[in-house]
PQR file with spaces between the fields and no chain letter, atoms N, CA, C, O and H, PARSE charges and radii, in Angstrom:
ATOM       1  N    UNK     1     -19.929  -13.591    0.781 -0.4000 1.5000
ATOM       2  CA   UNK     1     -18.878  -13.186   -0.121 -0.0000 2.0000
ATOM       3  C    UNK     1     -17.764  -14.228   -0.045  0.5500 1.7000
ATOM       4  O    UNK     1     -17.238  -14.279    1.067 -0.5500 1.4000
ATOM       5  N    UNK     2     -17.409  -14.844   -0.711 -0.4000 1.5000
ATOM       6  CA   UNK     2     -16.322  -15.917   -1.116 -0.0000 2.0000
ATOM       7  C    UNK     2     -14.828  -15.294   -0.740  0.5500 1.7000
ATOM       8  O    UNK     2     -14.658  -14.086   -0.570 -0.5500 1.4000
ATOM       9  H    UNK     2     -17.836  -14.803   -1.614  0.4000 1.0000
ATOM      10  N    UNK     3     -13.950  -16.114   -0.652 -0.4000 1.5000
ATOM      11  CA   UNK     3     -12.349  -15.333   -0.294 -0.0000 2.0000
ATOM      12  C    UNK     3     -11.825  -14.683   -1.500  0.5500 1.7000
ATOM      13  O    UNK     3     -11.138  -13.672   -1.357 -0.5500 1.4000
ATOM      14  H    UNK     3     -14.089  -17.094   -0.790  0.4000 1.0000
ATOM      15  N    UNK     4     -12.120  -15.244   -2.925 -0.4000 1.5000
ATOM      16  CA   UNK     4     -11.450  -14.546   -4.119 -0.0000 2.0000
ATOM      17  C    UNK     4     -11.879  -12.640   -3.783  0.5500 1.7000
ATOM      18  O    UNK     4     -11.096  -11.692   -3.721 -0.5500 1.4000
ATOM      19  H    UNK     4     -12.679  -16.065   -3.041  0.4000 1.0000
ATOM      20  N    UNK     5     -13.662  -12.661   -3.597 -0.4000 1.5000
ATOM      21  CA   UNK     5     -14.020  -11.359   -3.629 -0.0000 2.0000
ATOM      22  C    UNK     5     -13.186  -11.010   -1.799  0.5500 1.7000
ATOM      23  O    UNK     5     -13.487   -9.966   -1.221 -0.5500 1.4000
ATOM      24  H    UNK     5     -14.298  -13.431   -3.648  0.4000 1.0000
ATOM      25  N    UNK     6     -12.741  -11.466   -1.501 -0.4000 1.5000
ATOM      26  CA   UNK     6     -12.297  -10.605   -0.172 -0.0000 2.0000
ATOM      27  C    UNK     6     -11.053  -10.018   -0.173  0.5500 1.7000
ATOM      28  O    UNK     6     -10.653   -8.902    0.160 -0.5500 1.4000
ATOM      29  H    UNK     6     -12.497  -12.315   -1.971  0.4000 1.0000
ATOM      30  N    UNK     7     -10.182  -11.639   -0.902 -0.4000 1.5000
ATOM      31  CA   UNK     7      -8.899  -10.817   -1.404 -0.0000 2.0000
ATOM      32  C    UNK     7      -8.370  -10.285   -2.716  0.5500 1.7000
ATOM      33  O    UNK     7      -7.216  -10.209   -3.139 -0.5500 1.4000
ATOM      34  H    UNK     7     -10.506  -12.546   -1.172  0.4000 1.0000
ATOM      35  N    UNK     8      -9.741   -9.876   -3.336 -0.4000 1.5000
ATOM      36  CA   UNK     8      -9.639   -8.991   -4.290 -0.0000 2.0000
ATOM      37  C    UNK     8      -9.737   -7.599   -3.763  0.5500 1.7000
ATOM      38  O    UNK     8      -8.961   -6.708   -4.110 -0.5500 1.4000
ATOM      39  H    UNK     8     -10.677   -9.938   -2.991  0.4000 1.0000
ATOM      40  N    UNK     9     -10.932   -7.402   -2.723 -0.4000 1.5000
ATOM      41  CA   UNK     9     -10.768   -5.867   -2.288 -0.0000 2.0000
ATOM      42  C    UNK     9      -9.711   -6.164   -0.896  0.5500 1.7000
ATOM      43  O    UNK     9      -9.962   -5.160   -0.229 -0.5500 1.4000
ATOM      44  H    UNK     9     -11.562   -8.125   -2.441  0.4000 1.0000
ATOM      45  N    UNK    10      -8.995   -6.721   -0.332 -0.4000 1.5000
ATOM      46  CA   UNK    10      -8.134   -6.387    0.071 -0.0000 2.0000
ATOM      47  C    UNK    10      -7.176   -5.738   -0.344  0.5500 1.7000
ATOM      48  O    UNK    10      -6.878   -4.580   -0.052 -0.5500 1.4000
ATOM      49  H    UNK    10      -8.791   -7.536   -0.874  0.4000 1.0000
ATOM      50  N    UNK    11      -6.357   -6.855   -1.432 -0.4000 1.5000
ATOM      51  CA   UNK    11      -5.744   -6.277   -2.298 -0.0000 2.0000
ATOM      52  C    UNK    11      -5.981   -4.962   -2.875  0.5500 1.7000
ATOM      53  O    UNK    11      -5.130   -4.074   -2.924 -0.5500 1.4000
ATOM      54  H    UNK    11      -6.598   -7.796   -1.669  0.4000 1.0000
ATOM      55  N    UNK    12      -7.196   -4.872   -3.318 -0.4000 1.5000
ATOM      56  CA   UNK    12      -7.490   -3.361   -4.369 -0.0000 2.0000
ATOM      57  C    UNK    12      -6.901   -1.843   -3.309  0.5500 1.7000
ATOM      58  O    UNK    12      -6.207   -0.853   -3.541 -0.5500 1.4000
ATOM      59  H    UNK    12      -7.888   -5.594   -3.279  0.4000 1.0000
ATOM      60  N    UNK    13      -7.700   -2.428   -2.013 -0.4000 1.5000
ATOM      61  CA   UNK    13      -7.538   -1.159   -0.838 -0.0000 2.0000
ATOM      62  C    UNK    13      -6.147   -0.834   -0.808  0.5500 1.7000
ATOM      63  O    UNK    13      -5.740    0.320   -0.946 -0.5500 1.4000
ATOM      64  H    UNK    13      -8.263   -3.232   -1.824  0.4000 1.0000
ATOM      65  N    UNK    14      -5.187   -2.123   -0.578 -0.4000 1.5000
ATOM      66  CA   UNK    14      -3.970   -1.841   -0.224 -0.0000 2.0000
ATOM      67  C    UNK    14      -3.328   -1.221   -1.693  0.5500 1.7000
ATOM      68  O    UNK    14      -2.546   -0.281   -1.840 -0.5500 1.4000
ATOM      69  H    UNK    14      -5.517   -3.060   -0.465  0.4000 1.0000
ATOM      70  N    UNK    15      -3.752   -1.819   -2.385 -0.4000 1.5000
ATOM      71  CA   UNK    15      -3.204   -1.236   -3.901 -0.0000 2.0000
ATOM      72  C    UNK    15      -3.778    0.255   -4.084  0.5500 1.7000
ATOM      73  O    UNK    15      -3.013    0.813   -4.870 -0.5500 1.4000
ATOM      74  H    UNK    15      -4.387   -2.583   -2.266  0.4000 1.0000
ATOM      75  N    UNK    16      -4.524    0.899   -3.797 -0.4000 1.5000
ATOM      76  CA   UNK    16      -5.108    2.394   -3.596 -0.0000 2.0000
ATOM      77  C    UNK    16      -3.973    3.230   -2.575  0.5500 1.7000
ATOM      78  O    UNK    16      -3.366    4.220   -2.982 -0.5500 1.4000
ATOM      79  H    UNK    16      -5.146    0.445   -3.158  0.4000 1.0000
ATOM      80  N    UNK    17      -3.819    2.741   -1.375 -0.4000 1.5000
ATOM      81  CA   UNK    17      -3.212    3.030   -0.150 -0.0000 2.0000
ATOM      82  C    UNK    17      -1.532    3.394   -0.684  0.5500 1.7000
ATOM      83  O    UNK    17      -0.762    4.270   -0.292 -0.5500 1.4000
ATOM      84  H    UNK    17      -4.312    1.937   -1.044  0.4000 1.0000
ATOM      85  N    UNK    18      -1.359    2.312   -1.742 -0.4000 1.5000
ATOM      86  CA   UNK    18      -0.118    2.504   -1.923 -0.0000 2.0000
ATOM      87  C    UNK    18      -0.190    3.614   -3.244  0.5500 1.7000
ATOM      88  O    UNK    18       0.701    4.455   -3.365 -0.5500 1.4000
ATOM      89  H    UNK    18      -1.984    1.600   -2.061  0.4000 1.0000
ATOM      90  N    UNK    19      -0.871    3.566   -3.825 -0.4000 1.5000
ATOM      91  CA   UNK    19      -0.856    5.221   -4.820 -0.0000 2.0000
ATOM      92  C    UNK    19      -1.245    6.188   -4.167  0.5500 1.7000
ATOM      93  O    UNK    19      -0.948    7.329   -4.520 -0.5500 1.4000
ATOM      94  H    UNK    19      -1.594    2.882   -3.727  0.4000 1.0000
ATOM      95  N    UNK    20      -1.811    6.002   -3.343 -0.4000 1.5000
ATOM      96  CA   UNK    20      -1.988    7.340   -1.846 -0.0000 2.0000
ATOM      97  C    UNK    20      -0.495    7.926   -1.817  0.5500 1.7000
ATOM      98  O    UNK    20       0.009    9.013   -2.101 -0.5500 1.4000
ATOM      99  H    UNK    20      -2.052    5.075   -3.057  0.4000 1.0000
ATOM     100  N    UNK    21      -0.060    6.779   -1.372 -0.4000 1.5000
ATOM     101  CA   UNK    21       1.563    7.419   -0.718 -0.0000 2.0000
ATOM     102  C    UNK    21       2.692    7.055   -1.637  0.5500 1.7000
ATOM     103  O    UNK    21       3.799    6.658   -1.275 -0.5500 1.4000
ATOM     104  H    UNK    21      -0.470    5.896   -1.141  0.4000 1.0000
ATOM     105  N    UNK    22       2.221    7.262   -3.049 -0.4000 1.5000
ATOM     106  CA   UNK    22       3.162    7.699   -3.809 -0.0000 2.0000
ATOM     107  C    UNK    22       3.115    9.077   -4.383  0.5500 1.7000
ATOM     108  O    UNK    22       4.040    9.755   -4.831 -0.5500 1.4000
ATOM     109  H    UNK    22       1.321    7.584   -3.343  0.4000 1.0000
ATOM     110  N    UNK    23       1.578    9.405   -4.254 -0.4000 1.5000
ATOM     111  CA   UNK    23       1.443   10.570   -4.642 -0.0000 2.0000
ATOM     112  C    UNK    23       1.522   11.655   -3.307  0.5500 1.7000
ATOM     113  O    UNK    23       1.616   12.882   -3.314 -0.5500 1.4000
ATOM     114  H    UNK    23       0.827    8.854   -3.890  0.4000 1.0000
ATOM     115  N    UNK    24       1.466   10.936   -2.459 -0.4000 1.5000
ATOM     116  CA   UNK    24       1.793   11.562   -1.310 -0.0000 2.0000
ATOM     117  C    UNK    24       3.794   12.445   -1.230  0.5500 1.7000
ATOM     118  O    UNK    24       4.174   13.596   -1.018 -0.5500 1.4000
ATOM     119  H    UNK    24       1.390    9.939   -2.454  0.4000 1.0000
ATOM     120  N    UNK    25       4.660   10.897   -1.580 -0.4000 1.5000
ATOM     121  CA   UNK    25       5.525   11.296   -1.552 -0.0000 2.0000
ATOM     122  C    UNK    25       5.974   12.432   -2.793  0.5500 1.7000
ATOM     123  O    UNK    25       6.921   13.167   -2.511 -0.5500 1.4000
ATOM     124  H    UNK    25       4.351    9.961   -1.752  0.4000 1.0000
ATOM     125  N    UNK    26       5.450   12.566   -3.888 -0.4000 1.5000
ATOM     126  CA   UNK    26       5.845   13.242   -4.828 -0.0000 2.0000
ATOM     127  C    UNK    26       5.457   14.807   -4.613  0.5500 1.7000
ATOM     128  O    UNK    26       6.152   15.783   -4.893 -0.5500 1.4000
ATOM     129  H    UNK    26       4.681   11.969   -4.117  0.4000 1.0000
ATOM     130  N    UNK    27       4.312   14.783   -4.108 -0.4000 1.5000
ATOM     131  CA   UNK    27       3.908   15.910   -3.534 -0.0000 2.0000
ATOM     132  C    UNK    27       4.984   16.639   -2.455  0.5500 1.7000
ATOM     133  O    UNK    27       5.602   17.690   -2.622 -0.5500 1.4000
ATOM     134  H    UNK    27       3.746   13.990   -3.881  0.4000 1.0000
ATOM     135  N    UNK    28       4.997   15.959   -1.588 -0.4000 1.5000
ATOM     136  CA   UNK    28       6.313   16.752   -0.585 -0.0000 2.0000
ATOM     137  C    UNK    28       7.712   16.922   -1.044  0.5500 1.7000
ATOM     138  O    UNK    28       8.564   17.655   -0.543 -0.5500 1.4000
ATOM     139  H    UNK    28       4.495   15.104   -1.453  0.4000 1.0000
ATOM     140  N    UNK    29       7.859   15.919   -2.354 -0.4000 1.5000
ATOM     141  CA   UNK    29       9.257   15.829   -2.615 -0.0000 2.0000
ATOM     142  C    UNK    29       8.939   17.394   -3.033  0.5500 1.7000
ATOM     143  O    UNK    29       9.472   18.344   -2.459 -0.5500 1.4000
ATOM     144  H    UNK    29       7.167   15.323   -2.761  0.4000 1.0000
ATOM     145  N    UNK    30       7.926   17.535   -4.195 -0.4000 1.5000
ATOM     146  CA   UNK    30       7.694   18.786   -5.116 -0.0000 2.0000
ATOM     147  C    UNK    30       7.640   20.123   -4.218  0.5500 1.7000
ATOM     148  O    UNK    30       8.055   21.225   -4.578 -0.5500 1.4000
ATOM     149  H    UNK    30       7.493   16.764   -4.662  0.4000 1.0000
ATOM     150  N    UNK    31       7.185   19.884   -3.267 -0.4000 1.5000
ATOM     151  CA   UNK    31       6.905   21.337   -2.272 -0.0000 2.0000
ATOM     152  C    UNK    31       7.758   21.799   -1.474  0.5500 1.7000
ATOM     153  O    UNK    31       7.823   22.957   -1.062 -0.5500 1.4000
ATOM     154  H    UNK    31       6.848   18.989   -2.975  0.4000 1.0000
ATOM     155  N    UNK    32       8.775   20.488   -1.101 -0.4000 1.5000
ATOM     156  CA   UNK    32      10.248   20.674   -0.434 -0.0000 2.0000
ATOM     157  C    UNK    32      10.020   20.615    1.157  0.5500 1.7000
ATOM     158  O    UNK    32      10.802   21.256    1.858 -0.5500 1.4000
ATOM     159  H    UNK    32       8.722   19.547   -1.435  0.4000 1.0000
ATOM     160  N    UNK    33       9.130   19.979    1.678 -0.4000 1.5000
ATOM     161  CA   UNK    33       8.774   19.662    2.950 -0.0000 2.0000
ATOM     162  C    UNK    33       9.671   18.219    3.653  0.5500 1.7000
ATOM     163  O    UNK    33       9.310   17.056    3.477 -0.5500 1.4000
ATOM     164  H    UNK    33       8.494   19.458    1.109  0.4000 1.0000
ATOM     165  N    UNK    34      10.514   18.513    4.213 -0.4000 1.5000
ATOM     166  CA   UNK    34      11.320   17.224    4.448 -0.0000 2.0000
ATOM     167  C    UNK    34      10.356   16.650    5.586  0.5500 1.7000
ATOM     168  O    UNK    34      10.030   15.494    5.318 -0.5500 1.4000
ATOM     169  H    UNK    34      10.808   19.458    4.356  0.4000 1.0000
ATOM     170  N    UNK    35       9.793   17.134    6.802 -0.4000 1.5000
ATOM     171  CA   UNK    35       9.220   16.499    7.327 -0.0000 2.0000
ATOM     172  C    UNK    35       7.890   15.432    6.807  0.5500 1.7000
ATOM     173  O    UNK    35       7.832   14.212    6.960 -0.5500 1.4000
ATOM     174  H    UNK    35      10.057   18.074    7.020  0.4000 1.0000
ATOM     175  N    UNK    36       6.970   16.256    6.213 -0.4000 1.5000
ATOM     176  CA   UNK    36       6.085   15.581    5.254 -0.0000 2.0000
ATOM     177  C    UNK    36       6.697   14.358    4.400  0.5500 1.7000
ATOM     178  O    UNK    36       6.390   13.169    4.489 -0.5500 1.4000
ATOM     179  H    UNK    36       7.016   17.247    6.089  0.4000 1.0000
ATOM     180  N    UNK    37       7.492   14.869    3.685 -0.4000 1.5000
ATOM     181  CA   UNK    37       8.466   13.778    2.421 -0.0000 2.0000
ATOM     182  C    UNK    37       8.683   12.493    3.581  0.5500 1.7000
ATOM     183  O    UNK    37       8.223   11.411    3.217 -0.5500 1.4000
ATOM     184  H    UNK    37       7.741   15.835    3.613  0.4000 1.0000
ATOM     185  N    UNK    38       9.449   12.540    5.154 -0.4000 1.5000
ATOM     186  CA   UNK    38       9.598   11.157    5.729 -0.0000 2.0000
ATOM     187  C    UNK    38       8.177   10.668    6.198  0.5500 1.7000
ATOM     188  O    UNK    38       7.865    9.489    6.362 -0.5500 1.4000
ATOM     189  H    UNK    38       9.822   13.419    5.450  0.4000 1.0000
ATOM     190  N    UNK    39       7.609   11.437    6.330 -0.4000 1.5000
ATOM     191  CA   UNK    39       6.433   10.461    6.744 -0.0000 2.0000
ATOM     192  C    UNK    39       5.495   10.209    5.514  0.5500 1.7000
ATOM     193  O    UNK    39       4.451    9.608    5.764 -0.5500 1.4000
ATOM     194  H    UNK    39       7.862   12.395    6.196  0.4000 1.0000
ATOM     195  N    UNK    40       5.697   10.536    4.393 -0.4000 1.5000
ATOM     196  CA   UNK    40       5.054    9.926    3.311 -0.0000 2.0000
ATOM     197  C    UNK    40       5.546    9.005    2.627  0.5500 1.7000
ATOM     198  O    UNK    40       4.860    8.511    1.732 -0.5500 1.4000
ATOM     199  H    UNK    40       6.545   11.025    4.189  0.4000 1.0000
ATOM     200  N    UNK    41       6.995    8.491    2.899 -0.4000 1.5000
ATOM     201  CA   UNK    41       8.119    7.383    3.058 -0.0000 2.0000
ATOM     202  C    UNK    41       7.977    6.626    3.812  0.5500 1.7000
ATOM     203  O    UNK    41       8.185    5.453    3.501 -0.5500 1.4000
ATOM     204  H    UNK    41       7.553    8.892    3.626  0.4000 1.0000
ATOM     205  N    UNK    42       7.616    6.920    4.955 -0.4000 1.5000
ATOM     206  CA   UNK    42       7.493    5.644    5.765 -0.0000 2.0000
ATOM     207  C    UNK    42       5.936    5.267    5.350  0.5500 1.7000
ATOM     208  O    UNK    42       5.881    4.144    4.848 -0.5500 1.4000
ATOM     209  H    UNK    42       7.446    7.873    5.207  0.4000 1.0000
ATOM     210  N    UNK    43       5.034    5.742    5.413 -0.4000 1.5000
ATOM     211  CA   UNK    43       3.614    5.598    4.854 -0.0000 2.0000
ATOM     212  C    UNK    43       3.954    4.077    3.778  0.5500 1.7000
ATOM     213  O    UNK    43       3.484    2.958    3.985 -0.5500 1.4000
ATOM     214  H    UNK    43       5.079    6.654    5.820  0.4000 1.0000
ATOM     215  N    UNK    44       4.880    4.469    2.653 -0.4000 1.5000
ATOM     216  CA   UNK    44       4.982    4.141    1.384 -0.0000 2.0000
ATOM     217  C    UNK    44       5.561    2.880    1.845  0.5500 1.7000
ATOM     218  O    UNK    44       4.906    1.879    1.555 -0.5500 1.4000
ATOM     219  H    UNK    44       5.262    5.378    2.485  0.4000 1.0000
ATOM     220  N    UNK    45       6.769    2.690    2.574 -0.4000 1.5000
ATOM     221  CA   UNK    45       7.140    1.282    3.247 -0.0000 2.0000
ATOM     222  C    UNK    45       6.149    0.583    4.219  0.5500 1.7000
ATOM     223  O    UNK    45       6.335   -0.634    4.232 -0.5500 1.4000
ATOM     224  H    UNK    45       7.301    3.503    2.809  0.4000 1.0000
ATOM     225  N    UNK    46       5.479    0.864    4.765 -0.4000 1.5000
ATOM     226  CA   UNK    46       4.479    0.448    5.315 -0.0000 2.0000
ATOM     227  C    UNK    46       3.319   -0.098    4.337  0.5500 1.7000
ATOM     228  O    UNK    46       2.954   -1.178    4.803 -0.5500 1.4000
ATOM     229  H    UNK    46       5.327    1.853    4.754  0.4000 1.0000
ATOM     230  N    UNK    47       2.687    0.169    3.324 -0.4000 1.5000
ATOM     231  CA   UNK    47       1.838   -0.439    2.524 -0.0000 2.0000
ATOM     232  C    UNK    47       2.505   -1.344    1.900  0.5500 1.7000
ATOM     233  O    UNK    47       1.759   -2.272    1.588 -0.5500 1.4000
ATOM     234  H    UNK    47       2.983    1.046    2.945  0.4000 1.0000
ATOM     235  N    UNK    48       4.039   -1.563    1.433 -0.4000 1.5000
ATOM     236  CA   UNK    48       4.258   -2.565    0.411 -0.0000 2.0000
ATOM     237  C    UNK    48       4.909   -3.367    1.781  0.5500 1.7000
ATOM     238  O    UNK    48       5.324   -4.480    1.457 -0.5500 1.4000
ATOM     239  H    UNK    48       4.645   -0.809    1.687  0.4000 1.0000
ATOM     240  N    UNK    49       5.054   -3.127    2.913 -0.4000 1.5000
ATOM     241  CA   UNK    49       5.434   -4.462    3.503 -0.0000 2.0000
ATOM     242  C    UNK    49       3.878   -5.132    4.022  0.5500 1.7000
ATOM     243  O    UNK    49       3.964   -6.313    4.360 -0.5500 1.4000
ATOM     244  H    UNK    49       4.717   -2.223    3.176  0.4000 1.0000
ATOM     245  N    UNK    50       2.583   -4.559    4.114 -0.4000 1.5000
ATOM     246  CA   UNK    50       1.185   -5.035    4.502 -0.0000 2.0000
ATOM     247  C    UNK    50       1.213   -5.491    3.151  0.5500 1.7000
ATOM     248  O    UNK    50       0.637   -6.578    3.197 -0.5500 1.4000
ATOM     249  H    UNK    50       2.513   -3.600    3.840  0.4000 1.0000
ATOM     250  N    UNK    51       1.694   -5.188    1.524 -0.4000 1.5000
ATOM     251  CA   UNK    51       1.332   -6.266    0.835 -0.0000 2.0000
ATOM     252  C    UNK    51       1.866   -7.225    0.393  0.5500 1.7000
ATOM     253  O    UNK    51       1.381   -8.235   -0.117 -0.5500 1.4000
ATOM     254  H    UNK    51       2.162   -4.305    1.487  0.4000 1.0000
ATOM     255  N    UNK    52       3.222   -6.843    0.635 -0.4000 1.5000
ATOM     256  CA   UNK    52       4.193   -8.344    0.519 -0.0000 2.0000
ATOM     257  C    UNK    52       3.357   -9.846    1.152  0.5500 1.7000
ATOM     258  O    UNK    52       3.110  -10.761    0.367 -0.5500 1.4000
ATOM     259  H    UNK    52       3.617   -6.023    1.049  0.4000 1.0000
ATOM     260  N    UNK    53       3.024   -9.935    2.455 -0.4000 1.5000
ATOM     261  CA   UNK    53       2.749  -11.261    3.075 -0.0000 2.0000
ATOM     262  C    UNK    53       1.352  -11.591    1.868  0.5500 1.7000
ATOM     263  O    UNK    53       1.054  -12.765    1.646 -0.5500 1.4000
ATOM     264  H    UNK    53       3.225   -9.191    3.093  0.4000 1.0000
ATOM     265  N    UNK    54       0.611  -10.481    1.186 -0.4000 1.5000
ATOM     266  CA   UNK    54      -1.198  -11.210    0.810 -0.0000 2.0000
ATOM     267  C    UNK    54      -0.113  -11.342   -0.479  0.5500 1.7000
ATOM     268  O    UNK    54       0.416  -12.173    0.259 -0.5500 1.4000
ATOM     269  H    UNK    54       0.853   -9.527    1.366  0.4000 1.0000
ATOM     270  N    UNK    55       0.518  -11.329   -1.389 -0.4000 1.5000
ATOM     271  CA   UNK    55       1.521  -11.635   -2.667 -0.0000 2.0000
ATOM     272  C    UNK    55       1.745  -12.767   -2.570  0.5500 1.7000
ATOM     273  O    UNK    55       1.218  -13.626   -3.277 -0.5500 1.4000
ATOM     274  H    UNK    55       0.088  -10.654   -1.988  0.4000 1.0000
ATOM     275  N    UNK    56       2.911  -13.068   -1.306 -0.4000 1.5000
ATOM     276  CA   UNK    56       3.472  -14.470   -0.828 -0.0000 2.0000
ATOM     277  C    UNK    56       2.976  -15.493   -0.389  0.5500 1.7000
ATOM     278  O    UNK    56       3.427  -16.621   -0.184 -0.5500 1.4000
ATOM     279  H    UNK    56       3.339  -12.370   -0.731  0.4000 1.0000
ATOM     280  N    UNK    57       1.881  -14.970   -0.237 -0.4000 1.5000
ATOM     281  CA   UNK    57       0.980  -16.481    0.112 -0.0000 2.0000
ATOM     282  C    UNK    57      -0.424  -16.116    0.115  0.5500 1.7000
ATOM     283  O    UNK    57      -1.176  -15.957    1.077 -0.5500 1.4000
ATOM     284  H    UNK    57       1.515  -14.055   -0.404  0.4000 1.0000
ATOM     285  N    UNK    58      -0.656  -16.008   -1.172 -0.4000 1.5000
ATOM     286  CA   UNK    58      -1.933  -15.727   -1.877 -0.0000 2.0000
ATOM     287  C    UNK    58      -2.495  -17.088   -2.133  0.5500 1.7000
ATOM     288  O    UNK    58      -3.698  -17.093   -2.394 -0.5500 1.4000
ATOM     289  H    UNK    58      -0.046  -16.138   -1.953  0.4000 1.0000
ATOM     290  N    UNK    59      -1.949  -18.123   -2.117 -0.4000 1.5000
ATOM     291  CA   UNK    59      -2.961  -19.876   -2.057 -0.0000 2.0000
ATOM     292  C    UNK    59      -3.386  -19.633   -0.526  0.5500 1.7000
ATOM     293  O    UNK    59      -4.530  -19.901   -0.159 -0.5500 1.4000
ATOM     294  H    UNK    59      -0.972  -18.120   -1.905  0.4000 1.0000
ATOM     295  N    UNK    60      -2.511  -19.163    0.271 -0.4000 1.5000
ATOM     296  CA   UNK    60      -2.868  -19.293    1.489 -0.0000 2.0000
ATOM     297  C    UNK    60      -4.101  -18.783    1.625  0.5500 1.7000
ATOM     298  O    UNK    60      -5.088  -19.452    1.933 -0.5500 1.4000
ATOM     299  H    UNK    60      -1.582  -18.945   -0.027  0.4000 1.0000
ATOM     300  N    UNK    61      -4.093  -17.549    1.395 -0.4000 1.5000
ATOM     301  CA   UNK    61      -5.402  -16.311    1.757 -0.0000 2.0000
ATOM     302  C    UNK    61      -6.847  -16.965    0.935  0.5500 1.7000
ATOM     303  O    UNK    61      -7.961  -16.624    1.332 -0.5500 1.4000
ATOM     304  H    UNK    61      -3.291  -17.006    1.144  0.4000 1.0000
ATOM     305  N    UNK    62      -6.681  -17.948   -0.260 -0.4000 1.5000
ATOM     306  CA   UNK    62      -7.616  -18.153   -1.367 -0.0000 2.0000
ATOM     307  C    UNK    62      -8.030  -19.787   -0.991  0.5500 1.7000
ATOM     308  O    UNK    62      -8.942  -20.455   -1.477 -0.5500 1.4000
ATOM     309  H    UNK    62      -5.776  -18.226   -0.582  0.4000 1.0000
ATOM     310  N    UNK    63      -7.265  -20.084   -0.200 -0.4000 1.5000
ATOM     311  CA   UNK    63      -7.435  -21.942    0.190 -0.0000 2.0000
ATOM     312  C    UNK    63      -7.779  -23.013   -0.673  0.5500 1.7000
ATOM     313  O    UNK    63      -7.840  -24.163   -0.236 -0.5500 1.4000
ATOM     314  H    UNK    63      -6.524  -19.541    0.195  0.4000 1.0000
């Protein structure tokens, strides 16, 4: 498998992960669970800072 197909499903996973925990957060916002709601917040900061670095240096990851 070549790097385009690797960091295509990298990307895709992390791009899934992060509609995980948006729908994650909307859900707790909707049900009124504050505990749930922060940890589906931090969830949600946690996937877009794992995809910030494959964004920023995507020549890197593709060589």
């Amino acid at each position: 498998m070549g790097k385009r197909w690797v960091y295509f499903f990298d990307f895709a996973g992390w791009l899934l992960f992060l509609v995980c925990s948006i729908v994650y957060t909307y859900g707790s916002w909707k049900g009124g669970d504050p505990i749930f709601l922060t940890g589906s917040l931090i969830f949600l900061v946690a996937c877009i800072s794992f995809m910030i670095p494959m964004i920023v240096n995507r020549r890197a990851y593709l060589g």
